[in-house]
N, CA, C and O of each residue as an XYZ file, in Angstrom:
376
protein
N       0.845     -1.177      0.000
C       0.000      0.000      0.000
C       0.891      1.240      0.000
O       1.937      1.147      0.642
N       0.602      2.495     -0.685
C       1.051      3.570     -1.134
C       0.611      4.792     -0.790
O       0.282      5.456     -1.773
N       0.518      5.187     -0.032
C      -0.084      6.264      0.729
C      -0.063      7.569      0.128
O      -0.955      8.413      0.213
N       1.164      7.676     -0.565
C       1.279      8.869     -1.243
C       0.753      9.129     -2.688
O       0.769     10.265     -3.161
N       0.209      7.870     -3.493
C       0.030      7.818     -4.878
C      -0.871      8.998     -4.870
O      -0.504      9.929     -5.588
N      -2.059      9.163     -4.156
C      -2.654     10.315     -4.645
C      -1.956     11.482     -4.467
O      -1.976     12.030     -5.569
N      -1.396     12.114     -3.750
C      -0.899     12.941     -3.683
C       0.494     13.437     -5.192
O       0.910     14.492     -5.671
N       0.693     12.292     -5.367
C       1.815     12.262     -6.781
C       0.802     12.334     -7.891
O       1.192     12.894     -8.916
N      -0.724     11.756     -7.870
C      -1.365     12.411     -9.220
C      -1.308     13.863     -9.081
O      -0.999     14.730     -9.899
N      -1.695     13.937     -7.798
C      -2.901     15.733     -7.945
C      -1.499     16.257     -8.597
O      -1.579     16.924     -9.628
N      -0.283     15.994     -8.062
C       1.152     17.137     -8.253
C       1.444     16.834     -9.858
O       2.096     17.725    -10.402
N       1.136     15.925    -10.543
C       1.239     16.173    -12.151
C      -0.088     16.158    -12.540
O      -0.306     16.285    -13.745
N      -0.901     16.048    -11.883
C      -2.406     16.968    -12.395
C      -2.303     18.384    -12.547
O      -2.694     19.039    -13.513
N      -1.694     18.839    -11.420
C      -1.500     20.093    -10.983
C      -0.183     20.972    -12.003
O      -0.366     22.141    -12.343
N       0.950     20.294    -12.346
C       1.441     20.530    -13.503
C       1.178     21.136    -14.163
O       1.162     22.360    -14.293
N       0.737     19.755    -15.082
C      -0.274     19.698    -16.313
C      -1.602     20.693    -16.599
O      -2.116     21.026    -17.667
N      -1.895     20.980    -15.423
C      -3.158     22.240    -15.538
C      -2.416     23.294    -15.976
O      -2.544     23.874    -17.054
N      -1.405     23.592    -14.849
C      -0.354     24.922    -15.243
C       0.141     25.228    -16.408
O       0.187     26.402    -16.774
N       0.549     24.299    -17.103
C       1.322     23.966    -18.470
C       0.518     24.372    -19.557
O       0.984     24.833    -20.600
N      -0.802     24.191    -19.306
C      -1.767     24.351    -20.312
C      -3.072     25.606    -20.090
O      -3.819     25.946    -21.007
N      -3.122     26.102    -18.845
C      -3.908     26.835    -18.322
C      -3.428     28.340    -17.239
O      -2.674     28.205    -16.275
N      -3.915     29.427    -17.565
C      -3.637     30.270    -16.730
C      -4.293     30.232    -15.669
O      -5.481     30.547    -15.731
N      -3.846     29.927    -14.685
C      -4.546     29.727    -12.977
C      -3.888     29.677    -11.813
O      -2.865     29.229    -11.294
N      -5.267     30.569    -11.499
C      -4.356     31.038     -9.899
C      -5.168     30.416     -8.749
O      -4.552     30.468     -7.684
N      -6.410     29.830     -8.668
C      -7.226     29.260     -7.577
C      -7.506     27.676     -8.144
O      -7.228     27.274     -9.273
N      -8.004     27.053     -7.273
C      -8.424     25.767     -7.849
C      -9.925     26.008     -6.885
O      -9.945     26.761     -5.912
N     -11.107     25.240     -7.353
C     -12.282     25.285     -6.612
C     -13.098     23.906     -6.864
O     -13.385     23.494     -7.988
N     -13.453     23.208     -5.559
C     -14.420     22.072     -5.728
C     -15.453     22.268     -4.691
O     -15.428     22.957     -3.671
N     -16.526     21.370     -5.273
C     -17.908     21.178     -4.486
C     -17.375     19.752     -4.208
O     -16.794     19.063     -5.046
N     -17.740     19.259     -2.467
C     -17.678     17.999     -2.226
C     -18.123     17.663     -0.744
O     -17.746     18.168      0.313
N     -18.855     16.860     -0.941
C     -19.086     16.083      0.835
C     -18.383     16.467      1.612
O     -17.322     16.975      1.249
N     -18.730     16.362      3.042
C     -17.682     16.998      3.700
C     -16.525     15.996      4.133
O     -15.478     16.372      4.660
N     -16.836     14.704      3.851
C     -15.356     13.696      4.063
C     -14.481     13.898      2.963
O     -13.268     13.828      3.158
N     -15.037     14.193      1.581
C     -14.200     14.468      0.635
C     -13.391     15.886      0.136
O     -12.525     16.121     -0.707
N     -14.111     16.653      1.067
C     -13.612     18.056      1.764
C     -12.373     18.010      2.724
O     -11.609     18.973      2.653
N     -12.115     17.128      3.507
C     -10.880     16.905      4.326
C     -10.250     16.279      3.204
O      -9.079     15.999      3.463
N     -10.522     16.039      2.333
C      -9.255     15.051      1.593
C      -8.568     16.623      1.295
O      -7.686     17.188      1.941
N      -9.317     17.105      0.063
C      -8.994     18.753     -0.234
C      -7.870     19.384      0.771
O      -6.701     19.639      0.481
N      -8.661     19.609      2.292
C      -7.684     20.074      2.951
C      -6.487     19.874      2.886
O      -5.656     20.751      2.649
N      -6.185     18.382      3.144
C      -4.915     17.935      2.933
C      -3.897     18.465      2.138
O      -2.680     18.611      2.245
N      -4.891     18.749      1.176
C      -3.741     19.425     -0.264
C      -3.637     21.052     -0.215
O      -3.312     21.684     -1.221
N      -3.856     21.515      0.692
C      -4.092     22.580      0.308
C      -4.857     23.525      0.402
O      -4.461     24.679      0.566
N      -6.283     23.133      0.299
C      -7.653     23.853      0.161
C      -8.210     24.130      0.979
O      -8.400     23.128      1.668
N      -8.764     25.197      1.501
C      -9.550     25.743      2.748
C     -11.273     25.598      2.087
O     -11.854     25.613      1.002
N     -11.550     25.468      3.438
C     -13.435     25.904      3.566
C     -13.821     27.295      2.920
O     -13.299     28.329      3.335
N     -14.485     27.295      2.187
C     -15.305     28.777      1.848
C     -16.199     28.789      1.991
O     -16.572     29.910      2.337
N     -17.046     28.004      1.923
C     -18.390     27.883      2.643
C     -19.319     26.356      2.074
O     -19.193     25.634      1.085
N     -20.259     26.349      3.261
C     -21.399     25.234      3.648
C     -22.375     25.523      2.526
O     -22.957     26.607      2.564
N     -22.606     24.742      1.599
C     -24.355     24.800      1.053
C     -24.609     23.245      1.183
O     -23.843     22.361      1.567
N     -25.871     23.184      0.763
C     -26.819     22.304      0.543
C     -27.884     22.202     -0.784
O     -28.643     23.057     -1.241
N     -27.571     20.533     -1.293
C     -28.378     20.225     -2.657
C     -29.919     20.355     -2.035
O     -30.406     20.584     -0.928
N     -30.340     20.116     -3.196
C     -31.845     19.896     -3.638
C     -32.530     19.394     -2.556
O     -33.525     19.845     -1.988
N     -31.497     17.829     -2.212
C     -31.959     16.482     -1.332
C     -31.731     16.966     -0.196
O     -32.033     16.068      0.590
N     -31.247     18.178      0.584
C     -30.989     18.645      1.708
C     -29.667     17.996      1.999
O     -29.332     17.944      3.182
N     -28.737     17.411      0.936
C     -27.706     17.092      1.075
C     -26.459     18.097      1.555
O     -26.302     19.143      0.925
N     -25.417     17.722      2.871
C     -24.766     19.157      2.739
C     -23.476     18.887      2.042
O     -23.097     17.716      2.067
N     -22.759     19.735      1.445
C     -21.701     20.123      0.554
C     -20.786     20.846      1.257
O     -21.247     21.279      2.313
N     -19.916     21.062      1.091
C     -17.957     22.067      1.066
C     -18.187     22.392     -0.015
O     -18.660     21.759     -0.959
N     -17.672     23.976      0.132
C     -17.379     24.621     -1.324
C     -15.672     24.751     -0.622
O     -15.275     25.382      0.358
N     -15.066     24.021     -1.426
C     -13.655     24.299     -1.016
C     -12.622     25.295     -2.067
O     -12.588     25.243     -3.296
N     -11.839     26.170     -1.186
C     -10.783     26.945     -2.699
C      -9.276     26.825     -1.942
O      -8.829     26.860     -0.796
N      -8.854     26.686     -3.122
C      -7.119     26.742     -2.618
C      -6.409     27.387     -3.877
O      -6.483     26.901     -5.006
N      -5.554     28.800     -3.482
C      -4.836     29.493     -4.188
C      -3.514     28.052     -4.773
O      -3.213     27.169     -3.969
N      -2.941     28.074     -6.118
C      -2.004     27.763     -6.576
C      -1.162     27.244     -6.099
O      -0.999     26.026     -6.165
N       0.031     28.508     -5.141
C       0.773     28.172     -3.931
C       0.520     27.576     -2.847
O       1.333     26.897     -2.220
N      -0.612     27.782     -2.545
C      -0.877     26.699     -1.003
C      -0.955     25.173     -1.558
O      -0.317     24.287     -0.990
N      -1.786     24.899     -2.720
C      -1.553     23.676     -2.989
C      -0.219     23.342     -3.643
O       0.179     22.306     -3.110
N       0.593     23.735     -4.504
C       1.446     23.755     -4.569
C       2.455     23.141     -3.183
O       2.973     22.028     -3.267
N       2.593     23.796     -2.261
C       2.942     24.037     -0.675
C       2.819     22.080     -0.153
O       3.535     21.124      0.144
N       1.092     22.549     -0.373
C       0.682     21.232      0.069
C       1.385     19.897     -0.502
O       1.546     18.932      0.246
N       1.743     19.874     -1.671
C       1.886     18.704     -2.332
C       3.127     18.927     -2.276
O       3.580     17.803     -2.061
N       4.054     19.686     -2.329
C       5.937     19.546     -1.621
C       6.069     19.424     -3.215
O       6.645     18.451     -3.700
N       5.357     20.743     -4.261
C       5.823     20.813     -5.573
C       6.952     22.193     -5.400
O       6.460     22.880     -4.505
N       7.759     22.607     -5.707
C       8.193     23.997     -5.569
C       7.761     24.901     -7.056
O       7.603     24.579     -8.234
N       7.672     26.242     -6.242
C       6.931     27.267     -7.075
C       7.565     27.290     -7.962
O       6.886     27.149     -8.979
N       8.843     27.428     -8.192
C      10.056     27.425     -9.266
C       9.686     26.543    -10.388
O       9.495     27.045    -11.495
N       9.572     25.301    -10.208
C       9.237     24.251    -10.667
C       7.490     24.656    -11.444
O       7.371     24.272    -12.608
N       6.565     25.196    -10.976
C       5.753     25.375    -11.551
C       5.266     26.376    -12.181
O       4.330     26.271    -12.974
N       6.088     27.896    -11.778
C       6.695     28.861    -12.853
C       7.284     28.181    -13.879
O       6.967     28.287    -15.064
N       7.800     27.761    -13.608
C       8.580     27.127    -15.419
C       7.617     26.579    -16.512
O       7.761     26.548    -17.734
N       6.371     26.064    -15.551
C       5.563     25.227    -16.226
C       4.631     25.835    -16.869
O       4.051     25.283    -17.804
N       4.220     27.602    -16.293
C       3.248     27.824    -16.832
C       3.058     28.948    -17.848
O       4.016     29.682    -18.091
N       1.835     29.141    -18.484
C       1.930     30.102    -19.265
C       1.194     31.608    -18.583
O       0.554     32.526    -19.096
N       1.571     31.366    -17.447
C       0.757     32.332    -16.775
C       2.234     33.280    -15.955
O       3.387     32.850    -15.963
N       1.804     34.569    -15.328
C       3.200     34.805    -14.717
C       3.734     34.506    -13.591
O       2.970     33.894    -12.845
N       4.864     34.730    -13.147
C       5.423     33.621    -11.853
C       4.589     33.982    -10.770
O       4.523     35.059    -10.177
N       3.715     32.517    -10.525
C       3.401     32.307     -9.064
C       3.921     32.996     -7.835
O       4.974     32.463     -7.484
N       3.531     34.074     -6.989
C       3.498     34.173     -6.049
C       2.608     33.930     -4.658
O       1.442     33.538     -4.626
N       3.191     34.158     -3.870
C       2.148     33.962     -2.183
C       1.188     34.498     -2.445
O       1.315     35.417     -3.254
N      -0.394     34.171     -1.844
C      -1.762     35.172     -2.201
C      -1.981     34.812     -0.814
O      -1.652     33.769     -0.249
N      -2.759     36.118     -0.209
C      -3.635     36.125      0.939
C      -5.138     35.461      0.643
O      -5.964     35.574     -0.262
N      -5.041     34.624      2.028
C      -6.837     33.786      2.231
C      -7.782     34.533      1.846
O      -7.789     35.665      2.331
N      -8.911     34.158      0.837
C     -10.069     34.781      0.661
C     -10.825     34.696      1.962
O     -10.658     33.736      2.714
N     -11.559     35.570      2.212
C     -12.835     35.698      3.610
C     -13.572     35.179      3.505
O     -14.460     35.188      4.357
């Protein structure tokens, strides 16, 4: 067992987005167990909703660098990658 494999996709997922995409946030809707996964990488809480079914949801966001951070990619490394301009630190949205 491999504990880290996910963490080695998201970091050439995360690449590969860069390489091909200008971006500075990443954003998902997810359960809230699949919301701590997020954390892990990176991603903070932005807020609580709820589906249709009264189901509740994470709206989760994580700036570039924090996930970046998270996954032990260096910024250097993903400046090079992108077509966007060099990654810097961003302050938490409210």
């Amino acid at each position: 067992r491999h504990n880290d494999i996910l963490g080695q996709c998201f970091s050439i997922a995360l690449m590969e987005i860069l390489r091909t995409q200008v971006v500075q946030r990443f954003y998902a809707i997810a359960t809230p167990v699949v919301a701590r996964l997020w954390r892990r990488y990176g991603m903070q809480l932005a807020a609580t909703i709820h589906g249709a079914s009264g189901q509740e949801y994470k709206v989760v966001v994580g700036a570039v660098s924090e996930v970046a951070a998270a996954l032990h990619v260096p910024l250097g490394l993903l400046a090079s990658q992108s077509p966007a301009e060099p990654i810097t630190q961003t302050t938490p949205i409210d």
